[in-house]
N, C-alpha and C positions, 0 to 999 in steps of 0.2 A: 500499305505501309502505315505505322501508327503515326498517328501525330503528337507531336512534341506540346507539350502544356506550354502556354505562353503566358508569363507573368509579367505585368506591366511594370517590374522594379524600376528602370530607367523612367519614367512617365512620374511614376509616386516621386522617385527622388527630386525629380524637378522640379515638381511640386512645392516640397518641402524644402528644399533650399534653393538658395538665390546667392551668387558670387559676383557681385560687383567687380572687377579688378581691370585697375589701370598701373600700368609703367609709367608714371612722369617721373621717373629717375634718368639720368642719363648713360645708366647702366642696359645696355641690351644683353648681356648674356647671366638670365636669371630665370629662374625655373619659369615652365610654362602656368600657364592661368589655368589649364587641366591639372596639374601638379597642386597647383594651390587648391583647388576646388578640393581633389582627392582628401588632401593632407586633414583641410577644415571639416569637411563632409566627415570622417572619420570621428573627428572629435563631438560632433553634435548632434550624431545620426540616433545616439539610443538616450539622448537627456532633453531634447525637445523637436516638439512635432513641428515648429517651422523655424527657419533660418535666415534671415540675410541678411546678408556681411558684406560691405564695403571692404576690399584689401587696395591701399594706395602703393605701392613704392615711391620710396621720393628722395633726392639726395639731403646728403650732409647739412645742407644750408638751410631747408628748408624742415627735415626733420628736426634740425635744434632748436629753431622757432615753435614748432607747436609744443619738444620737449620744454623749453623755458616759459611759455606763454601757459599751459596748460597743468606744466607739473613741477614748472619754478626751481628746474635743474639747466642750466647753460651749456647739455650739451648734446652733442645727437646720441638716438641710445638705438636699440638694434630693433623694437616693435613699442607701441604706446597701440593702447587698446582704448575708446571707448564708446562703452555702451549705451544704446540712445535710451534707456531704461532708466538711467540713475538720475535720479529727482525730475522726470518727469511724468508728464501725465500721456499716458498714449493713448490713440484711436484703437476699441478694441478689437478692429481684423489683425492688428500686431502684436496687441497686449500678450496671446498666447505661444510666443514664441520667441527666440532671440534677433533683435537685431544692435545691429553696433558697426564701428569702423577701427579697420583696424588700420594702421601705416607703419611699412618698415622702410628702414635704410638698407639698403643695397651693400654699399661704402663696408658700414659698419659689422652687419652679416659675413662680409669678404673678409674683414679683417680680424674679426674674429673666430670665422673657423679655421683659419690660417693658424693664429696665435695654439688654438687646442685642439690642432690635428685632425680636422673634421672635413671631410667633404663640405662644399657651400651647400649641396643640395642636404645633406643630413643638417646643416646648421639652419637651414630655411624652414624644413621644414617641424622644424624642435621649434621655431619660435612662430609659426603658422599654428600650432598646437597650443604653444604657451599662451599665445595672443586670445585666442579663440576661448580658453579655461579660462582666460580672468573676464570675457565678455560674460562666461555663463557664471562668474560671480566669485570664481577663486582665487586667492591672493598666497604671497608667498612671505608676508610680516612675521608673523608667529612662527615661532619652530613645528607647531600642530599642524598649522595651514601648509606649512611649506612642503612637509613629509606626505602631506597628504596631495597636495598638486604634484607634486615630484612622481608620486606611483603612477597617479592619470596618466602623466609626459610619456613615463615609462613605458605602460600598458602599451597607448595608442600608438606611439612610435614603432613598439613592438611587433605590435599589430601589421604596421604598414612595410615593415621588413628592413627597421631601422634599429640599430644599438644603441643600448642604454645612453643617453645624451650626457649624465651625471656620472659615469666610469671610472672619470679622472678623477674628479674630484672627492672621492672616498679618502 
């Protein structure tokens, strides 16, 4: 019998990325920490050769403090993304890759794909993706920026066998 070629893909991928992920939300029923790994892993597999990523869940209370502390808005928001790259100086076994943290609200994810008709797990992982694009440096300010993170969202969601996240809002 022949043998089957064996590619160490699962070996390389572990390599190259690293998912930190903790629940201190008081939410138990939210996507698995393989869910989120997929979602991330997807978005930073073909734009840089290493990864890790902190993903926190955390509730209401505690997500409005680093929203207000951090970005000087008073209120919980659905991911705050940041990247350990901006104005520092890093060691360079990290320099060549992404790292950052990211924190979402639980709460807020629920209540909003509720309000736009979305499964939580489509709404998780739209913003497990959003989070992840603006560690690797994209932002949605300008009408330029926004159209062009908006395709990535599109794509990579696409990719992972999810609908356009932006539908409704045309």
């Amino acid at each position: 019998m022949k043998r089957a070629k064996h590619y160490p893909f699962l070996k390389l991928q572990q390599q190259r990325f690293h998912l930190h992920f903790e629940n201190a939300s008081s939410i138990a029923a939210v996507p698995s920490e393989k869910d989120f790994y997929r979602w991330i892993w997807q978005a930073v597999k073909t734009a840089h050769r290493r990864a890790d990523i902190s993903l926190i869940l955390l509730d209401e209370d505690e997500a409005r403090a680093y929203n207000r502390d951090y970005r000087g808005k008073d209120y919980a928001t659905n991911v705050l993304s940041f990247a350990l790259d901006e104005g520092e100086t890093l060691p360079e076994q990290v320099s060549d890759g992404l790292s950052g943290d990211l924190i979402v609200c639980p709460q807020v994810v629920a209540k909003e794909a509720a309000e736009q008709g979305k499964t939580a797990a489509q709404h998780f992982a739209h913003l497990a993706v959003h989070g992840t694009l603006h560690l690797m440096g994209y932002d949605h300010i300008e009408d330029a920026e926004a159209e062009e993170m908006e395709a990535l969202e599109i794509r990579i969601l696409a990719e992972l066998g999810f609908p356009n996240p932006y539908q409704d809002d045309v």
